[in-house]
OpenMM code with the backbone's topology and positions (N, CA, C; nanometers):
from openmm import Vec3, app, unit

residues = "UNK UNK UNK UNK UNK UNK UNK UNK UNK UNK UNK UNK UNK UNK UNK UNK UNK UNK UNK UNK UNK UNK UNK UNK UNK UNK UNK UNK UNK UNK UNK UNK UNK UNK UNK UNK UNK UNK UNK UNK UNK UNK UNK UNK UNK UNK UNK UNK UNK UNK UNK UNK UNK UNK UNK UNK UNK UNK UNK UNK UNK UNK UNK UNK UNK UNK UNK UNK UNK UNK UNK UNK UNK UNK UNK UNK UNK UNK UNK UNK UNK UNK UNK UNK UNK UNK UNK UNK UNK UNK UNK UNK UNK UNK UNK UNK UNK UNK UNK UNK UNK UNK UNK UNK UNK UNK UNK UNK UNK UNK UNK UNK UNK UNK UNK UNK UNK UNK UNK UNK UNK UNK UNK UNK UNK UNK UNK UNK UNK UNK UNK UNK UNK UNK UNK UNK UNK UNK UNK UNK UNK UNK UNK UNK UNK UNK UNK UNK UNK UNK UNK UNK UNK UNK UNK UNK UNK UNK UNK UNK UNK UNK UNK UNK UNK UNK UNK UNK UNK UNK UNK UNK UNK UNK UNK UNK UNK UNK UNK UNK UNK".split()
positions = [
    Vec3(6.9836, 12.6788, 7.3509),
    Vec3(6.9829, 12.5461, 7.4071),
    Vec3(7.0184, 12.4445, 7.2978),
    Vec3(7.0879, 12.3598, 7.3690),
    Vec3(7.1278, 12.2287, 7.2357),
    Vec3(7.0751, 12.1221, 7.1914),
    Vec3(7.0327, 12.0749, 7.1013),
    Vec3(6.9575, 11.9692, 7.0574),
    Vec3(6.9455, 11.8253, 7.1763),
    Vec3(6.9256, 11.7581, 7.1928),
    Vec3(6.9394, 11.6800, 7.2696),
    Vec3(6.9416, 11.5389, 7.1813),
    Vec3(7.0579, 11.4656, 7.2151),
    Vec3(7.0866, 11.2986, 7.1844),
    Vec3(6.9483, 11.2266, 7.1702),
    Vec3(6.8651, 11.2099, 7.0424),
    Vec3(6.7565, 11.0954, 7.0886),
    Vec3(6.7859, 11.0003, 7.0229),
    Vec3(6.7605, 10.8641, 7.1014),
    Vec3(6.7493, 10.7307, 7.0424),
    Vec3(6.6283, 10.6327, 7.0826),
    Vec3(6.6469, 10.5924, 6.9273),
    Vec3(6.5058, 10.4732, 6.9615),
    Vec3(6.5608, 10.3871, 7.0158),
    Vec3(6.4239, 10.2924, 7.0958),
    Vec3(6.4617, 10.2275, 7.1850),
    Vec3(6.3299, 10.1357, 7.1799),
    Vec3(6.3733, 9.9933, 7.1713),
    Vec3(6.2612, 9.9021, 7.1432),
    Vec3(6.2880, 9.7733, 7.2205),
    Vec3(6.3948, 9.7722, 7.3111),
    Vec3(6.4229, 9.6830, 7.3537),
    Vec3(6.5061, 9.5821, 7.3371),
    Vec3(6.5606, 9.5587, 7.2224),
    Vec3(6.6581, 9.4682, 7.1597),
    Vec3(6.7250, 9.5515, 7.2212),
    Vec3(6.8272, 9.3975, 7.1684),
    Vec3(6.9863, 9.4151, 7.2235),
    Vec3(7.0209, 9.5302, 7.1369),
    Vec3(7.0167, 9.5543, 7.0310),
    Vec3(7.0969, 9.6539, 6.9251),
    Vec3(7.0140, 9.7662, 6.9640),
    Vec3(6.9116, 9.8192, 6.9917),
    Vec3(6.8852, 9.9471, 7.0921),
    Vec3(6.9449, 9.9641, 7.2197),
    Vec3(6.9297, 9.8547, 7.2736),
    Vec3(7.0409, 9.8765, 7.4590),
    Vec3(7.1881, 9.9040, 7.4063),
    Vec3(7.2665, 9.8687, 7.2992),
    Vec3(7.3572, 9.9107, 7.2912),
    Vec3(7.3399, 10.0548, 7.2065),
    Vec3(7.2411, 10.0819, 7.1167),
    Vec3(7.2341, 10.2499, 7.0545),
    Vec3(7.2196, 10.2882, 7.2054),
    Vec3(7.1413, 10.2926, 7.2718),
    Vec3(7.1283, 10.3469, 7.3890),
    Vec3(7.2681, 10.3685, 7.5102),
    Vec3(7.3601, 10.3131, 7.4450),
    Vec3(7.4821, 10.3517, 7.5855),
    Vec3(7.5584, 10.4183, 7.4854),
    Vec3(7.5416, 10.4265, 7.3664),
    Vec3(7.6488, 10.4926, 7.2818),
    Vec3(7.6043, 10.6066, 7.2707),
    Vec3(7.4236, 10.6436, 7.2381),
    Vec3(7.3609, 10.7544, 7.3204),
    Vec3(7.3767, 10.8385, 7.4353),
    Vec3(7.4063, 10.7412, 7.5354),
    Vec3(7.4393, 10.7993, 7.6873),
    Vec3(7.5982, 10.8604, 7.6304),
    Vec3(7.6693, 10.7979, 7.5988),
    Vec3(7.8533, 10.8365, 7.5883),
    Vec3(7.8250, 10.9926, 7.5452),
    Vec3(7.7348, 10.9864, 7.4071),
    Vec3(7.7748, 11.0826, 7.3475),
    Vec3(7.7244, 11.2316, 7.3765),
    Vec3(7.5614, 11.2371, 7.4592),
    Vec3(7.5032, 11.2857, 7.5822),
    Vec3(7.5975, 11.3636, 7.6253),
    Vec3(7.6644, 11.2667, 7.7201),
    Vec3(7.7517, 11.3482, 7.8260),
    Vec3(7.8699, 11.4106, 7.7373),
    Vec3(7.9171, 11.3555, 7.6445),
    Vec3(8.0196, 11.4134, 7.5883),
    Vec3(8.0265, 11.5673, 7.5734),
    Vec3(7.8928, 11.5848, 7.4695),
    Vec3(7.8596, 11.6852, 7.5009),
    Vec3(7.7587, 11.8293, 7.5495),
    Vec3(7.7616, 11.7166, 7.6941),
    Vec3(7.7045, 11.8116, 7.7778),
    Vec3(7.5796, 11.8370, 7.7734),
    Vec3(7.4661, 11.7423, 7.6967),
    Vec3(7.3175, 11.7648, 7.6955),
    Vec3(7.1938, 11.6448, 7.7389),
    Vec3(7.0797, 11.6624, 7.7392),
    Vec3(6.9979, 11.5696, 7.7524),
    Vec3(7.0026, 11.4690, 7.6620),
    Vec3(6.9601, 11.3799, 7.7076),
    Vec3(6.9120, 11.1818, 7.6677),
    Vec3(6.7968, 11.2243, 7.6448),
    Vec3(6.7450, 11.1631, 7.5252),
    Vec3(6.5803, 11.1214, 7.4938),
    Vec3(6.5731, 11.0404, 7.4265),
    Vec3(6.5432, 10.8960, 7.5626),
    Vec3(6.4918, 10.7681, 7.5144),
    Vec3(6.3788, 10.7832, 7.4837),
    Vec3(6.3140, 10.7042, 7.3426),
    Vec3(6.2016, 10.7188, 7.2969),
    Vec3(6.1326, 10.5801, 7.2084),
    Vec3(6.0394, 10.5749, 7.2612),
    Vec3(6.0060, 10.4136, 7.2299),
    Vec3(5.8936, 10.4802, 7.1142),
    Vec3(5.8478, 10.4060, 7.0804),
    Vec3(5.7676, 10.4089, 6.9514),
    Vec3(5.6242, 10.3063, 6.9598),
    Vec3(5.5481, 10.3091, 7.0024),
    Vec3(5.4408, 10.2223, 7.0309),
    Vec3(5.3192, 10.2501, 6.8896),
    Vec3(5.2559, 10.0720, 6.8908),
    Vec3(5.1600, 10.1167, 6.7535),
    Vec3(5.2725, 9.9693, 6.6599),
    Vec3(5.2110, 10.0392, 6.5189),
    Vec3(5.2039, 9.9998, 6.4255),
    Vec3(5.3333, 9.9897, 6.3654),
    Vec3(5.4074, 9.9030, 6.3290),
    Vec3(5.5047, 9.8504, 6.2752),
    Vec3(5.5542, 9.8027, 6.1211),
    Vec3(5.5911, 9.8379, 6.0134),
    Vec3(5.5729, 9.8142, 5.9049),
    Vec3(5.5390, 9.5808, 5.9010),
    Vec3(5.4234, 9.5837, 5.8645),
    Vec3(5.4017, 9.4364, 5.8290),
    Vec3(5.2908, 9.4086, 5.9298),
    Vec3(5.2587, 9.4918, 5.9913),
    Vec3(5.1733, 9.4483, 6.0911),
    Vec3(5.0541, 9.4843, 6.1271),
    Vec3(4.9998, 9.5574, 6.0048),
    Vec3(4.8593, 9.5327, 5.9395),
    Vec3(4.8250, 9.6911, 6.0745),
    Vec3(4.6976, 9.7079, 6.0787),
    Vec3(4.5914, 9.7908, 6.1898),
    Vec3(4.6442, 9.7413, 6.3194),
    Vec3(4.6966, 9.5999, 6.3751),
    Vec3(4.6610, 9.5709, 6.5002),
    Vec3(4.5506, 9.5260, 6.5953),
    Vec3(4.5789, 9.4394, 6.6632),
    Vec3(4.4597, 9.3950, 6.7189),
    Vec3(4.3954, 9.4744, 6.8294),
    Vec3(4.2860, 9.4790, 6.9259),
    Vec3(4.2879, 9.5325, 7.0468),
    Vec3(4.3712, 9.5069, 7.1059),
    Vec3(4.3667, 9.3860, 7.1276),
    Vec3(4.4767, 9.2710, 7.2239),
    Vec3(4.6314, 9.2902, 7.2206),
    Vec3(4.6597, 9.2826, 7.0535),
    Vec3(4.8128, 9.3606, 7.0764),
    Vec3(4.8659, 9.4808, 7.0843),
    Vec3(4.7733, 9.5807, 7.0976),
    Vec3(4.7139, 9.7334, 7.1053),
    Vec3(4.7284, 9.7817, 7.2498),
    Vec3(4.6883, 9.6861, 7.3284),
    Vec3(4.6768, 9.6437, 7.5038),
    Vec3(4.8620, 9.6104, 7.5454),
    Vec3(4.8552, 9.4928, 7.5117),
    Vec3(4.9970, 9.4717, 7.5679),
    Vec3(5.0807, 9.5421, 7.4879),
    Vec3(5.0972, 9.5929, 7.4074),
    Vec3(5.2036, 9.7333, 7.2922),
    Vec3(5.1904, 9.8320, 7.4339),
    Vec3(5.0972, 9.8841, 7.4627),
    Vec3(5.0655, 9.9899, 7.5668),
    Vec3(5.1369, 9.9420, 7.7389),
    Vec3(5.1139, 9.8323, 7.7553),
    Vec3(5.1220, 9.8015, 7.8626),
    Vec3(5.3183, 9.7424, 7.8900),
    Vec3(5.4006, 9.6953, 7.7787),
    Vec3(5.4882, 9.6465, 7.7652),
    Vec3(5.5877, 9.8000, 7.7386),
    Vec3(5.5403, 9.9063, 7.6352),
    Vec3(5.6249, 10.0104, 7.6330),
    Vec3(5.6675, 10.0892, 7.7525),
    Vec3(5.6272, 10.1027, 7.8980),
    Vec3(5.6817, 10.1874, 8.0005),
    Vec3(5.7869, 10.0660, 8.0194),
    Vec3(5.8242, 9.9714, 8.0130),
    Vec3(5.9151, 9.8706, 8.0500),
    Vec3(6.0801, 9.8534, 7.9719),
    Vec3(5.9943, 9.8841, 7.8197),
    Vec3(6.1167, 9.9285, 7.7583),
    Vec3(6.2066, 10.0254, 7.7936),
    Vec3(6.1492, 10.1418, 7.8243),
    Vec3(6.1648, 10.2960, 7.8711),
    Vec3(6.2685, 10.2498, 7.9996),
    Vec3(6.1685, 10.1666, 8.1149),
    Vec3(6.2433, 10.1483, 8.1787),
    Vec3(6.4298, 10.0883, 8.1540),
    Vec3(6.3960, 9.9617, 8.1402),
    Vec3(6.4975, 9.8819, 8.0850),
    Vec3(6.6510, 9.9417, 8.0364),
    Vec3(6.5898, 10.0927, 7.8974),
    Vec3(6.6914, 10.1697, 7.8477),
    Vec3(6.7613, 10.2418, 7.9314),
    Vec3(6.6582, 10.2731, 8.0418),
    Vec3(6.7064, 10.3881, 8.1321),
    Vec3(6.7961, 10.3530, 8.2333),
    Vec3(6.7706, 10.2098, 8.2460),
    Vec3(6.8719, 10.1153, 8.3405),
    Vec3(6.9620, 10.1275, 8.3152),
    Vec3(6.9942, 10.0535, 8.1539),
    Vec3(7.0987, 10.0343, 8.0775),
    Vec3(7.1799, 10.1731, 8.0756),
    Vec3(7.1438, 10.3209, 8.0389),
    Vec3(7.2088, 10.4431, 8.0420),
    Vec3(7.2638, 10.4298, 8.1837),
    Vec3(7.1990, 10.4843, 8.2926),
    Vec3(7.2484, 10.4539, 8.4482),
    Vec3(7.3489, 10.3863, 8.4343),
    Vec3(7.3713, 10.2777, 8.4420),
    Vec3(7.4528, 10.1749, 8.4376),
    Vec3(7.6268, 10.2334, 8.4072),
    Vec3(7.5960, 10.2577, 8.2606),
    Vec3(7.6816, 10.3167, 8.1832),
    Vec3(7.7257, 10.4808, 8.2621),
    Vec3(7.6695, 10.5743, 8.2362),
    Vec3(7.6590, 10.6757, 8.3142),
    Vec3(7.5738, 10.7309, 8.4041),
    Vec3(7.5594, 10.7580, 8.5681),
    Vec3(7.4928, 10.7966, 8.5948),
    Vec3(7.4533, 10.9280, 8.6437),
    Vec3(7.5073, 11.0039, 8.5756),
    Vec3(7.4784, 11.1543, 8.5924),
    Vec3(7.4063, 11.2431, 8.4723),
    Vec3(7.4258, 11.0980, 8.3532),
    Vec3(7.3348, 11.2102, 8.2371),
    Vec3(7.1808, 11.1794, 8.2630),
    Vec3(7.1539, 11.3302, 8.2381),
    Vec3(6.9984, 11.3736, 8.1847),
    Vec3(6.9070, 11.2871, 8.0889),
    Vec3(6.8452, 11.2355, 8.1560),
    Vec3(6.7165, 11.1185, 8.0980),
    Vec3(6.6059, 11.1866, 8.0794),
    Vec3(6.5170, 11.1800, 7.9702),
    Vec3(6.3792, 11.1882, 7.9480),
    Vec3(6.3643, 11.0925, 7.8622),
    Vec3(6.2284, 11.0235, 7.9550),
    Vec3(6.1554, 10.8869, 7.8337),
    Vec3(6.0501, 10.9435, 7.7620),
    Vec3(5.9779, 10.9731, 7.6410),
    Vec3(5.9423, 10.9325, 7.5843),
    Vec3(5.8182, 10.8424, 7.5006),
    Vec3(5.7314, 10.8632, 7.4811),
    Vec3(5.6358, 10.7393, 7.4041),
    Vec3(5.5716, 10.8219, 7.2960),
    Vec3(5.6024, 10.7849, 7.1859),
    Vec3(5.5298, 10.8505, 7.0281),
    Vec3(5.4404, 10.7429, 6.9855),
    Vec3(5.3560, 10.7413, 6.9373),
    Vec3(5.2725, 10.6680, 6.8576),
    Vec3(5.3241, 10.6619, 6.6842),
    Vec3(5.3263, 10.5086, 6.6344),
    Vec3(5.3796, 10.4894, 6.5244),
    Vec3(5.3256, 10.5089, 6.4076),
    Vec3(5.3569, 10.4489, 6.3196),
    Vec3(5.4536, 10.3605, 6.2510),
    Vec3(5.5565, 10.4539, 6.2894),
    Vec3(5.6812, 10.3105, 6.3676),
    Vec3(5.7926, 10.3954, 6.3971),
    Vec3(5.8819, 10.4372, 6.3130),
    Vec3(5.9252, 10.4335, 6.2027),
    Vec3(6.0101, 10.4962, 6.1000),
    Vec3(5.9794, 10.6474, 6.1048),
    Vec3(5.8105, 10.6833, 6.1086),
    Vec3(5.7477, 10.8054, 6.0630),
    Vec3(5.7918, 10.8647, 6.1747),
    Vec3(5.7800, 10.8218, 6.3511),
    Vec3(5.7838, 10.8933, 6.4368),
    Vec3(5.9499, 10.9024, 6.5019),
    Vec3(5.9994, 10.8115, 6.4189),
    Vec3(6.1492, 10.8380, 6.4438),
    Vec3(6.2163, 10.9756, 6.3476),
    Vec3(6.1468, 10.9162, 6.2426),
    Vec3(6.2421, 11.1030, 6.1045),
    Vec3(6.1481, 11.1914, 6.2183),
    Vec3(6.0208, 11.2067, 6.2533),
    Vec3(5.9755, 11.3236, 6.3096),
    Vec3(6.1415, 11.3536, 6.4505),
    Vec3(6.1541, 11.2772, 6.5405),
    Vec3(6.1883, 11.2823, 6.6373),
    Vec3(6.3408, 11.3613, 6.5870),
    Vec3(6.3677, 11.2750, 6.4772),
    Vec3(6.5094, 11.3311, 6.4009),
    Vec3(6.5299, 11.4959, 6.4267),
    Vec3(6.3773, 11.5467, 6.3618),
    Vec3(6.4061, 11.6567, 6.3750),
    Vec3(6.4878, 11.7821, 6.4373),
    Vec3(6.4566, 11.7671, 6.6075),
    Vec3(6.5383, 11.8138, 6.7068),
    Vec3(6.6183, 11.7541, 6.7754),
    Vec3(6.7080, 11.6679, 6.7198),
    Vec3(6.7865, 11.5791, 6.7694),
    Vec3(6.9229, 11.6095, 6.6994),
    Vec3(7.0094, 11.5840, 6.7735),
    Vec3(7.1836, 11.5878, 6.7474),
    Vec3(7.2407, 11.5285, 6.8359),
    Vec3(7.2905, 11.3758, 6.7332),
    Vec3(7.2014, 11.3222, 6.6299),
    Vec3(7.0985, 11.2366, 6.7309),
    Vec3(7.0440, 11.1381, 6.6031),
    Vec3(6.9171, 11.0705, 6.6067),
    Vec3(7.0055, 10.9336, 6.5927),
    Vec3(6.9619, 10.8324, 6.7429),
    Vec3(7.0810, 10.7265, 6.7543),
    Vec3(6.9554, 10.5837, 6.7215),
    Vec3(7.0187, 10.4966, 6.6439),
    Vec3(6.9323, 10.3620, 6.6480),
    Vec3(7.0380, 10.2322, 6.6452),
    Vec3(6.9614, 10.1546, 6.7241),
    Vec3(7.0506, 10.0108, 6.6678),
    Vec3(7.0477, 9.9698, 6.5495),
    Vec3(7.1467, 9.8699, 6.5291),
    Vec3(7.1358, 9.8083, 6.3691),
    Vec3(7.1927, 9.6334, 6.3836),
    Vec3(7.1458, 9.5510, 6.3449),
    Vec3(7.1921, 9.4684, 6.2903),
    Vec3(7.2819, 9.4440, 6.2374),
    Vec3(7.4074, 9.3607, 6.2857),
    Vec3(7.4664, 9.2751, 6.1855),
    Vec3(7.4885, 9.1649, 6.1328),
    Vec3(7.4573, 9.1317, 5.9903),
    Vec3(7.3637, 9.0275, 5.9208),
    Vec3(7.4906, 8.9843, 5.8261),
    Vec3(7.6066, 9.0222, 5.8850),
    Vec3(7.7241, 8.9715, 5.7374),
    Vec3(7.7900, 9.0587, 5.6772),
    Vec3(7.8854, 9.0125, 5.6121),
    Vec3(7.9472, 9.0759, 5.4702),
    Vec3(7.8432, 9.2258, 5.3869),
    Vec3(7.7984, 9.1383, 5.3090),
    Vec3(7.6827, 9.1987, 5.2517),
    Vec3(7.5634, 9.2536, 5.2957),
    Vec3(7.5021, 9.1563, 5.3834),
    Vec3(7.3953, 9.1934, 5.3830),
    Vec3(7.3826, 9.2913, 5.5257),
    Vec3(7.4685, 9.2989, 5.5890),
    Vec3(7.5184, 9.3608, 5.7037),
    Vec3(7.4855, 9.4919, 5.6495),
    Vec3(7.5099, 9.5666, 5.4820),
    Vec3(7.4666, 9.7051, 5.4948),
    Vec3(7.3067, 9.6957, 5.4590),
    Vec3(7.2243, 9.5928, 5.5237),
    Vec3(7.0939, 9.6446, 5.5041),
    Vec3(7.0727, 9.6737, 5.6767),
    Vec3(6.9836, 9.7581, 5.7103),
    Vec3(7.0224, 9.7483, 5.9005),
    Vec3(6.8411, 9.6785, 5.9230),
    Vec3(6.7726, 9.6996, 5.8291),
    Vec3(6.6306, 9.6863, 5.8487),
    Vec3(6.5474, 9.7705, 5.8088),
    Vec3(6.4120, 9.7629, 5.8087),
    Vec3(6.2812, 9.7733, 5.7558),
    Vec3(6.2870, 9.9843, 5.7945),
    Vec3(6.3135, 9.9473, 5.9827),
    Vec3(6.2511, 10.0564, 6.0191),
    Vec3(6.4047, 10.2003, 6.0182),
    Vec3(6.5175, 10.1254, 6.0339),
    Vec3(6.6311, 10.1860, 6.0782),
    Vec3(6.6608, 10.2746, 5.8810),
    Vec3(6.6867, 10.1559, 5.8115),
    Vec3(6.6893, 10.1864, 5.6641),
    Vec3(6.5602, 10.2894, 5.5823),
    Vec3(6.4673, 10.2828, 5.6636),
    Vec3(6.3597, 10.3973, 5.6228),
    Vec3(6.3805, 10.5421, 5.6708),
    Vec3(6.4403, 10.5159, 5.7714),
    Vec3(6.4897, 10.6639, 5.8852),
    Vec3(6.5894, 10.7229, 5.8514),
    Vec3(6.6735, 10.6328, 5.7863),
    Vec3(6.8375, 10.6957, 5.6948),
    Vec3(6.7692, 10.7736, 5.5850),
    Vec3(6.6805, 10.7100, 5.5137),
    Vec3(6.6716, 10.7471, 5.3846),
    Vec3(6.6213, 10.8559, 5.4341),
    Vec3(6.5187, 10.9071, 5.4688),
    Vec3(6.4052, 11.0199, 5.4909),
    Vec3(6.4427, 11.1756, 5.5734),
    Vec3(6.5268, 11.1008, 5.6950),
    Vec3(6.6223, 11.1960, 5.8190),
    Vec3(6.6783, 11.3329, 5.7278),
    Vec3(6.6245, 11.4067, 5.7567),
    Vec3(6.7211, 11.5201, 5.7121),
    Vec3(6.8386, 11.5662, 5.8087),
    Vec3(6.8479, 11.5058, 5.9445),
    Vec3(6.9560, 11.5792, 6.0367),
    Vec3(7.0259, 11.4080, 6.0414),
    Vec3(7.1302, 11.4450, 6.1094),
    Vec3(7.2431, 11.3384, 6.1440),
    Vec3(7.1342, 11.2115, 6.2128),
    Vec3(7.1874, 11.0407, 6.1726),
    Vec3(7.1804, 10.9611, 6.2175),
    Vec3(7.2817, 10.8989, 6.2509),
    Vec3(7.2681, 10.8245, 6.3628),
    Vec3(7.4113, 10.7237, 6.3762),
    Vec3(7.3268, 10.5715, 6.4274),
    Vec3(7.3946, 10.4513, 6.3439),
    Vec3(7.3631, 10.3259, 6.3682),
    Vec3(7.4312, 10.2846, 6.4586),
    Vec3(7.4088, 10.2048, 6.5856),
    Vec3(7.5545, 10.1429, 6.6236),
    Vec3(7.4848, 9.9850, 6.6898),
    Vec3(7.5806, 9.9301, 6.6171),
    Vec3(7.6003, 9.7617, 6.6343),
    Vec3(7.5950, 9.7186, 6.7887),
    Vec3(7.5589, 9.6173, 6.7927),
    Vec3(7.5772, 9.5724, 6.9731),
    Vec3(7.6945, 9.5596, 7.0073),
    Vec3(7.7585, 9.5176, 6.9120),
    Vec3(7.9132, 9.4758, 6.9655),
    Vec3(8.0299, 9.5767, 6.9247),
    Vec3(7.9437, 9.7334, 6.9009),
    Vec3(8.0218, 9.8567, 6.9013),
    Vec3(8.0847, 9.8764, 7.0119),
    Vec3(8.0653, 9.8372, 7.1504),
    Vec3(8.1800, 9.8417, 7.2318),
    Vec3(8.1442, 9.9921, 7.3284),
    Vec3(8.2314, 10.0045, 7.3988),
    Vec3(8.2289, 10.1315, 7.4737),
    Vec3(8.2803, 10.2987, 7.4165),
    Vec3(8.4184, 10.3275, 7.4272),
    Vec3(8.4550, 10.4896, 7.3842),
    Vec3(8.5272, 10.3809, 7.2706),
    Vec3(8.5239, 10.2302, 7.2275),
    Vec3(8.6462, 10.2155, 7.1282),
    Vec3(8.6482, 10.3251, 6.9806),
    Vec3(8.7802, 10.3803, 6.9867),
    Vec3(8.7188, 10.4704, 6.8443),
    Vec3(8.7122, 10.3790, 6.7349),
    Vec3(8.5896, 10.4580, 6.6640),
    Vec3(8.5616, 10.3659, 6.5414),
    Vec3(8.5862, 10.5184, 6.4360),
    Vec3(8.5482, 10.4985, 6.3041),
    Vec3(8.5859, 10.5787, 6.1759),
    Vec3(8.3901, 10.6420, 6.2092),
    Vec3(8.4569, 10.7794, 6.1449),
    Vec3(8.3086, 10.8412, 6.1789),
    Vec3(8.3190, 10.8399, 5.9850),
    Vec3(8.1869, 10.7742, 5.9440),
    Vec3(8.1468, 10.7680, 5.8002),
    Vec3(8.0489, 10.8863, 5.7542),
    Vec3(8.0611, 10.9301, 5.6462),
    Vec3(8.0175, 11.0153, 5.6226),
    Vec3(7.9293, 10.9841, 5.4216),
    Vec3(7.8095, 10.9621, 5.3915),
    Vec3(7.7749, 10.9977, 5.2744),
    Vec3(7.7981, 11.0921, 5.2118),
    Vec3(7.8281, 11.1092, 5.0934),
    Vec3(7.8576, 11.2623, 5.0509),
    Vec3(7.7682, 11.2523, 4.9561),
    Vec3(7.7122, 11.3470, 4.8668),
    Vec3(7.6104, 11.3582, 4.7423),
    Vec3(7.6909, 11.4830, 4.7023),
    Vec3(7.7871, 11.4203, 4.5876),
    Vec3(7.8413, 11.5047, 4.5235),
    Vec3(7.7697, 11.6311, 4.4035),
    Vec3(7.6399, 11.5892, 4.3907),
    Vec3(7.5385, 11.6552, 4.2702),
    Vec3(7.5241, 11.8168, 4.3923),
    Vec3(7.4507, 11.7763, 4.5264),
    Vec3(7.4297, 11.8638, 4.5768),
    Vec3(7.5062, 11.9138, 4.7005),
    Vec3(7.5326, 12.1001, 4.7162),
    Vec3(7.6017, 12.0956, 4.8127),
    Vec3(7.6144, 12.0426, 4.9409),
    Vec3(7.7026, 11.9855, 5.0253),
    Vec3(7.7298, 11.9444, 5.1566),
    Vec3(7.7856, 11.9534, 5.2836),
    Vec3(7.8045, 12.1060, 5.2194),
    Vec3(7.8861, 12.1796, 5.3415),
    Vec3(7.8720, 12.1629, 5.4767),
    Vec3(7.7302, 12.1751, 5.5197),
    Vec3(7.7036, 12.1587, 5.6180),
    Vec3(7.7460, 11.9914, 5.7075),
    Vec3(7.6763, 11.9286, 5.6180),
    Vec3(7.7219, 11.7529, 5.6483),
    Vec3(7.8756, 11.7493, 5.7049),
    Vec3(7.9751, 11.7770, 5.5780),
    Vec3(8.0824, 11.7288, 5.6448),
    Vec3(8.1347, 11.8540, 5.7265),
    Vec3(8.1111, 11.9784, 5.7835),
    Vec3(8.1325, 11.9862, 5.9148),
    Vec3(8.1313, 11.9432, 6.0314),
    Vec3(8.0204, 11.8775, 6.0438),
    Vec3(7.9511, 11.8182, 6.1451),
    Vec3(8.0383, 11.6661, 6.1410),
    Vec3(8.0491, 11.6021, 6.0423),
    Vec3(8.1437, 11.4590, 5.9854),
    Vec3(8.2901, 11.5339, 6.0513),
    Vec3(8.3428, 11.6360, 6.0274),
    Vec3(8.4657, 11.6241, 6.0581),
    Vec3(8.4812, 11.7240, 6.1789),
    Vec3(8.3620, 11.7545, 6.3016),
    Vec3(8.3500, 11.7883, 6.4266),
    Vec3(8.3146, 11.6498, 6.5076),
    Vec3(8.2188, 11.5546, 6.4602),
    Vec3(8.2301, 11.4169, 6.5251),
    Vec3(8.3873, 11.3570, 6.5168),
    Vec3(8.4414, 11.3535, 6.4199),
    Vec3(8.5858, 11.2840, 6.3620),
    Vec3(8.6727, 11.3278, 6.4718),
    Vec3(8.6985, 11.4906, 6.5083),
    Vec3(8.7642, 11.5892, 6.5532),
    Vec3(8.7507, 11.5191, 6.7355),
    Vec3(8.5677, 11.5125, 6.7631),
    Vec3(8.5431, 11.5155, 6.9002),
    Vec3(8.6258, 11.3654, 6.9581),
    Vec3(8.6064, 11.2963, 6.8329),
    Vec3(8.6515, 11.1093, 6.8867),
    Vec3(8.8192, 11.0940, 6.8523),
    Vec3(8.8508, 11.1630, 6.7786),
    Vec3(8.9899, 11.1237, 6.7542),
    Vec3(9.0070, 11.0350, 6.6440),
    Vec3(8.8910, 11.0578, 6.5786),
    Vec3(8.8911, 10.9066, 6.4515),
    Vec3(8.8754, 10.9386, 6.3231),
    Vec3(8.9326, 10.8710, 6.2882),
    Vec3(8.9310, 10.8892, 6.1149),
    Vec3(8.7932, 10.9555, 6.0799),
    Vec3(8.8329, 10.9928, 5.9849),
    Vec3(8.6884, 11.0493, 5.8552),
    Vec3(8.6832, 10.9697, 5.7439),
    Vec3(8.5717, 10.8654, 5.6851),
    Vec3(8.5864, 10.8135, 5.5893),
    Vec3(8.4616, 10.8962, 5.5151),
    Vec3(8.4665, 10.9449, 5.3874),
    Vec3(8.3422, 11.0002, 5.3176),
    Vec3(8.3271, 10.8892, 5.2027),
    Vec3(8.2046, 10.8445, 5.1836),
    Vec3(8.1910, 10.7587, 5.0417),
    Vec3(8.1119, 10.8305, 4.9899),
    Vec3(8.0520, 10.7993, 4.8452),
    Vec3(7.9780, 10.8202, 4.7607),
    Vec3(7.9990, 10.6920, 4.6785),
    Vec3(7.8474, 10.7284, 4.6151),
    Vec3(7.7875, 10.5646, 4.5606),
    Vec3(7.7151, 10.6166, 4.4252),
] * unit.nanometer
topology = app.Topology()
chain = topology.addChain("A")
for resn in residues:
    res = topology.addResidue(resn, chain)
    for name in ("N", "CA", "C"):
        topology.addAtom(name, app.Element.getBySymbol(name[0]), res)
């Protein structure tokens, strides 16, 4: 059986759009959606109150919903399962990473520069993820092909990585860019 597409999903605009680029890539090839919200504790946001403990609980089946709209919308024949992990979501997103191909999140874009920071929780999940992540912008658009990017770490082998970099490249029709830093 094949990994299944998961993406976080928090409700922003830059998750409703990870979430249809999720759905595209789903059906592409041929497996389950797992929208997955992340409820709890948030980097900056201390223990939590009861009170925001209550509505965190009561506001997350809505998100779920919302994403699931948004997929429908987009496609309605792929395979949906929602989802709810308890946070800090960075921790329960690398967990989720695990059985996922890949692990989809929104990102921010903040500019020139600062555009390659994506955030607190997305930039903790890159670093940590041992399997494929993909960021995608709100205004990533529908099938437009974009360049499938690839990190390389030239110290250690990467064989595996850029297979997978140049089977995404292969599946979209799009360039391969590899950097190293």
């Amino acid at each position: 059986m094949e990994s299944p597409v998961v993406v976080g999903v928090d409700g922003s605009a830059e998750s409703l759009a990870a979430a249809g680029w999720a759905a595209r890539e789903a059906a592409r090839r041929g497996v389950a959606l797992r929208l997955l919200h992340v409820r709890g504790r948030h980097p900056g946001q201390g223990g939590g109150t009861d009170t925001a403990t209550t509505v965190d609980r009561r506001l997350a089946p809505r998100v779920l919903e919302r994403a699931a709209e948004r997929v429908h919308a987009v496609l309605p024949d792929v395979r949906v399962h929602e989802v709810q992990a308890d946070g800090p979501a960075a921790v329960a997103l690398v967990r989720a990473a695990e059985d996922a191909d890949p692990l989809v999140l929104g990102s921010r874009r903040l500019g020139r520069v600062a555009g390659l920071l994506t955030g607190s929780v997305s930039l903790g999940v890159v670093a940590r993820a041992t399997r494929p992540v993909v960021l995608v912008r709100p205004d990533a658009g529908g099938d437009a092909r974009r360049d499938v990017v690839v990190g390389v770490d030239v110290i250690e082998p990467c064989d595996e990585l850029l297979a997978y970099a140049f089977e995404a490249a292969r599946r979209r029709r799009a360039r391969l860019r590899a950097l190293h830093a």
